[in-house]
C-alpha positions as CSV (number, residue, x, y, z in Angstrom):
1,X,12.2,-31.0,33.9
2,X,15.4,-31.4,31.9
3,X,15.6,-28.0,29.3
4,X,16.3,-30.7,26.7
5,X,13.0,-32.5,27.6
6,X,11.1,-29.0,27.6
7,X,13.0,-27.8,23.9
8,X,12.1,-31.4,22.2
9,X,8.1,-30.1,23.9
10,X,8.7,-26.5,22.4
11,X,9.7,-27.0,19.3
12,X,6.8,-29.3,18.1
13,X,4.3,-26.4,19.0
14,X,2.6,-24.4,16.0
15,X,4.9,-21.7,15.0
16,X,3.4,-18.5,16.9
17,X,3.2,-20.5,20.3
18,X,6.7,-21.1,19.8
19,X,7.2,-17.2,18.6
20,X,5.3,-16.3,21.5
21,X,7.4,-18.6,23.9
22,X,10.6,-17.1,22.4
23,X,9.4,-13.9,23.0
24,X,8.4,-14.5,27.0
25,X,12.0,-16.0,27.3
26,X,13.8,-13.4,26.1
27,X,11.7,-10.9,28.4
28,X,13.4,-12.8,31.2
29,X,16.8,-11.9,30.0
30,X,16.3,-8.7,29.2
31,X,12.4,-7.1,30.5
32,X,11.1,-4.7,28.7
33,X,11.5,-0.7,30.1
34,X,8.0,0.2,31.0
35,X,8.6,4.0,29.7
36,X,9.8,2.8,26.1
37,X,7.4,0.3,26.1
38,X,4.7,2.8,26.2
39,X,6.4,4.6,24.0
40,X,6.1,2.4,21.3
41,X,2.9,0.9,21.9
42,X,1.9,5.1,21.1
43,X,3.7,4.9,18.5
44,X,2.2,1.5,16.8
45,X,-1.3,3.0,18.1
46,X,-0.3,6.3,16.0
47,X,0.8,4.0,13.2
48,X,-2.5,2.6,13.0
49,X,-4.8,5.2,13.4
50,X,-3.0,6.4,10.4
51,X,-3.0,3.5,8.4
52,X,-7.1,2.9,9.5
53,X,-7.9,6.5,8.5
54,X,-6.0,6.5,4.9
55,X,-3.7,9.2,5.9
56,X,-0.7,6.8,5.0
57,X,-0.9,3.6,3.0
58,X,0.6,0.6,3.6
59,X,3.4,-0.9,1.4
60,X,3.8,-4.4,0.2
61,X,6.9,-6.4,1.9
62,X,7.8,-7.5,-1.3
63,X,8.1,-3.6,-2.7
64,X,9.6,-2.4,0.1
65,X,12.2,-5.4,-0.3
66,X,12.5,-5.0,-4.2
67,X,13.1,-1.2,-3.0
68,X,16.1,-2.1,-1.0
69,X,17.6,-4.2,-3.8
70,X,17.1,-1.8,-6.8
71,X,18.9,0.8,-3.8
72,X,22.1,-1.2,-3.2
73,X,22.6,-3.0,-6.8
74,X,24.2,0.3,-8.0
């Protein structure tokens, strides 16, 4: 199959089967470190224990965005 036959296929999938596609790709360029991979998936596990339990509470996107700008417009 021609890669321009298989991107016209790709890009009229839902968007998170073509995020997930785009991710699997760029594995095979560049595969993922088993050690900092389990590094992180700790850390995300960590992340959310702590978000679950209420020991840290999540903050809007749009906050943490509004943050940056009130930050840098000085």
């Amino acid at each position: 199959m021609k890669a321009s036959v298989l991107l016209d296929e790709a890009v009229s999938l839902p968007v998170e089967e073509r995020a997930h596609l785009v991710d699997c790709l760029l594995q095979t360029l560049n595969p993922p470190d088993a050690t900092h991979a389990a590094a992180w998936a700790a850390v995300a596990r960590r992340r959310l224990d702590e978000l679950r339990s209420g020991k840290v509470v999540a903050i809007s996107g749009d906050a943490v965005f509004a943050r940056i700008q009130q930050r840098y417009e000085k």
